[in-house]
C-alpha positions in Angstrom: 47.9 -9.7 -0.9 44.9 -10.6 1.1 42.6 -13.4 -1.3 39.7 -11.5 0.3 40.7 -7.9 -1.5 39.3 -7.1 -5.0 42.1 -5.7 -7.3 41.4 -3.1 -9.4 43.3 -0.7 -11.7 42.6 3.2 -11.2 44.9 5.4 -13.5 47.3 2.3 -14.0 47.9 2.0 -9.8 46.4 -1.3 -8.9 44.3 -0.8 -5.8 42.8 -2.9 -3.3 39.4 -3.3 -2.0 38.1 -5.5 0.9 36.0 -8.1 -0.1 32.4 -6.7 0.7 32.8 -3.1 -0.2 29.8 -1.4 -2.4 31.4 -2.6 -5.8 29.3 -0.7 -7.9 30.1 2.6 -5.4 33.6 1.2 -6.2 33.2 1.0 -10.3 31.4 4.1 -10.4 34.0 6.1 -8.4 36.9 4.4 -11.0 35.0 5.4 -14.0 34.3 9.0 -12.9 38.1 9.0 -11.7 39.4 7.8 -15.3 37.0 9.9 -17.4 37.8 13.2 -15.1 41.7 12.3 -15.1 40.9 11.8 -19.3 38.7 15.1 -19.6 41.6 16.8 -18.0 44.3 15.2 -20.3 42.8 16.3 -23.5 41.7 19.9 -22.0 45.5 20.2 -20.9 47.3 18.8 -24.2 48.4 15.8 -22.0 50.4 18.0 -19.7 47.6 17.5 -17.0 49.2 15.3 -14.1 48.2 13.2 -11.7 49.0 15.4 -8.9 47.0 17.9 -10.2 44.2 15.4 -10.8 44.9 14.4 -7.1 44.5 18.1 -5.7 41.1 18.7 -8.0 39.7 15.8 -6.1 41.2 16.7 -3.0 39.6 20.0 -3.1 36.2 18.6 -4.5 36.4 16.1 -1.0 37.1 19.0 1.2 34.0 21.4 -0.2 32.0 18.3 0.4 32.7 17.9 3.6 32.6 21.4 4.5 29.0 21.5 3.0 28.4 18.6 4.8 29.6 20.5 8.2 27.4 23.1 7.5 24.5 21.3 7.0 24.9 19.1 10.1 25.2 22.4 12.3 21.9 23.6 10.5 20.4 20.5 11.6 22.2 20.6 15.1 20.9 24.0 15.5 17.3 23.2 14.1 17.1 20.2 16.8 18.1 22.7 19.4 15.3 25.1 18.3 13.6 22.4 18.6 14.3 20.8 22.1 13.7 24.4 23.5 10.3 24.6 22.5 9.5 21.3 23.6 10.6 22.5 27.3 9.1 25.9 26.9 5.6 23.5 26.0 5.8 21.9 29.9 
């Protein structure tokens, strides 16, 4: 393993990290992951599994990034408005 990674354990999978990365980004993202993972356990009786886990977040990343999509072509389209008016002002 590369001496420059930071190991860490995320839902007993030991993980690497390259030496520089946000750390507390990284500590915060592992505790929410854990306590999520342990919300669902107990909600579930323990039969909650990691896949499941895995498609929650996966469907958490994907409605983040489509908001963030949609946002970015308000903007986009805002900067356009934008532009136009400027060369409608010469």
């Amino acid at each position: 393993m590369n001496q420059d990674a930071i190991n860490l354990t995320v839902l007993g999978l030991s993980i690497a990290f390259k030496h520089g990365a946000d750390m507390d980004r990284v500590y915060e993202a592992v505790r929410l992951v854990e306590e999520r993972f342990a919300d669902q356990k107990l909600r579930f009786h323990g039969g909650q599994t990691k896949d499941i886990l895995l498609t929650f977040m996966a469907l958490g990343l994907a409605d983040d990034l489509l908001q963030s999509q949609k946002e970015q072509a308000d903007a986009h389209e805002r900067v356009g408005t934008l532009l136009s008016k400027i060369e409608e002002s010469f």
